[in-house]
C-alpha positions as CSV (number, residue, x, y, z in Angstrom):
1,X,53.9,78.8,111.4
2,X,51.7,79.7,114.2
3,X,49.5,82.5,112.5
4,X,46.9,83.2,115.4
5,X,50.9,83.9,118.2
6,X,51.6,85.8,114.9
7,X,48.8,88.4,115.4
8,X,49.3,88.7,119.2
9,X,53.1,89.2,119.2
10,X,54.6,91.1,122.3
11,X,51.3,90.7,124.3
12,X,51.1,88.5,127.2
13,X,47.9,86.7,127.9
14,X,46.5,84.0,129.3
15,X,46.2,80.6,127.9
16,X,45.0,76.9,128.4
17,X,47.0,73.3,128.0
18,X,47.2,69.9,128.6
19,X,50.1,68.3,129.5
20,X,51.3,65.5,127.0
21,X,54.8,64.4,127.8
22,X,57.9,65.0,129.2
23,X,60.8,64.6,127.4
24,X,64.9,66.2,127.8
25,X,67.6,68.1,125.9
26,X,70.7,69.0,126.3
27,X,71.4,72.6,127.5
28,X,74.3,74.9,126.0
29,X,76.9,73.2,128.7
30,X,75.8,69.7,127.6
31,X,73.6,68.8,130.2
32,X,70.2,67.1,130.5
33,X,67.0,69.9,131.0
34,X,63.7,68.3,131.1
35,X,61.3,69.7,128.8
36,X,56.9,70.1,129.0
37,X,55.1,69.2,125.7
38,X,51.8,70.5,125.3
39,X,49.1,69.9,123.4
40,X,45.9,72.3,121.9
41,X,46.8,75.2,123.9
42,X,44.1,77.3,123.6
43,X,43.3,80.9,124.3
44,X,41.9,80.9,127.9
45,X,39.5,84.1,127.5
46,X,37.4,82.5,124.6
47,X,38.9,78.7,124.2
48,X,40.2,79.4,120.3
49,X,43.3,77.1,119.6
50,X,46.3,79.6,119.9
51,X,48.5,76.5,118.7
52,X,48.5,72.5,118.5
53,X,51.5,71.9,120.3
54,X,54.2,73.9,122.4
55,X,57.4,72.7,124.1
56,X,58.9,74.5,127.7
57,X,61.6,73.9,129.6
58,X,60.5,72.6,133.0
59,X,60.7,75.2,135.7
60,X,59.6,75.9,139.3
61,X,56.1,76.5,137.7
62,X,55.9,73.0,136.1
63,X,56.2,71.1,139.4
64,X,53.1,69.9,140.2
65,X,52.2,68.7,136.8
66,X,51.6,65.8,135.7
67,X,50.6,63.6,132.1
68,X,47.3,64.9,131.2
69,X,47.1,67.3,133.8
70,X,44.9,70.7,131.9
71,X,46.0,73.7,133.5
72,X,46.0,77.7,133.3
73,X,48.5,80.3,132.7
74,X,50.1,83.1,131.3
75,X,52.5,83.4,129.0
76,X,53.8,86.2,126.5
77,X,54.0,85.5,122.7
78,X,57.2,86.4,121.2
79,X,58.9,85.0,118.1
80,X,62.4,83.5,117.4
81,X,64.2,81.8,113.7
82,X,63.7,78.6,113.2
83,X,65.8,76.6,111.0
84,X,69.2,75.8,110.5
85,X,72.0,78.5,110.1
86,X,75.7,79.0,109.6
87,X,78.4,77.8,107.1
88,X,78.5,73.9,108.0
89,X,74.2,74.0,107.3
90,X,75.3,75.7,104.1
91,X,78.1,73.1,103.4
92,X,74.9,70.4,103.9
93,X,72.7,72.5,102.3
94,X,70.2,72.8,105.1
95,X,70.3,76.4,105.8
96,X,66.8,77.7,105.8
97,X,65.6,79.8,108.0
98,X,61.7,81.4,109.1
99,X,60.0,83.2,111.9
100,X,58.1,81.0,114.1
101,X,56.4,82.2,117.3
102,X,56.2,80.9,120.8
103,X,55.5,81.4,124.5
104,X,57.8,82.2,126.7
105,X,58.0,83.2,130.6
106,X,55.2,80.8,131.7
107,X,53.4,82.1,135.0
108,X,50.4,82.1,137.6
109,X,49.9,78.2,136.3
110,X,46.1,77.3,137.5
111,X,45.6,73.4,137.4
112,X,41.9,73.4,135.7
113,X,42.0,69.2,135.8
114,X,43.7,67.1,137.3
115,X,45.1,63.9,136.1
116,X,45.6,59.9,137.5
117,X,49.1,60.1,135.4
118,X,52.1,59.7,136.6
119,X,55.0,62.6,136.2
120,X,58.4,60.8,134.7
């Protein structure tokens, strides 16, 4: 669990990450959306790690990114279940389920560094 997002729920702030990877999933329709991994986001007021890792979806204010590429922006900590639900995870004996906390509605992204990666 992410206990520092767990303190700040609701609120939305401004933080700091660096792009890791890109990687995909499917959507509810089926289809491919690409998705942002980052890595030791960070508050950006006093540089404390809000969280090790944090996964988006791509969006219009992902664009310019790239592999390695530390940026700025804000976001607004709100938290979701994680876990497995319903009656087939019960049949598999999987269902468990926990509040986690995340970011959501990235914003006002400030490229801090830029990177020589490459943006797949």
């Amino acid at each position: 669990m992410r206990n520092e997002l767990q303190k700040l729920n609701g609120q939305r702030m401004r933080f700091r990450g660096t792009v890791e990877r890109y990687g995909s999933r499917s959507n509810w329709h089926g289809y491919p959306e690409t998705t942002i991994l980052l890595k030791d986001v960070c508050f950006a007021s006093n540089g404390e790690l809000a969280c090790d890792h944090i996964w988006f979806k791509e969006g219009t204010w992902a664009w310019e990114l790239e592999v390695g590429t530390t940026f700025e922006f804000d976001a607004r900590v709100d938290s979701y279940m994680k876990g497995y639900q319903g009656r087939r995870a019960e049949e598999l004996e999987l269902a468990c389920l926990m509040r986690d906390y995340h970011l959501e509605r990235p914003s006002k992204v400030i490229v801090t560094t830029e990177s020589a990666g490459v943006k797949v």
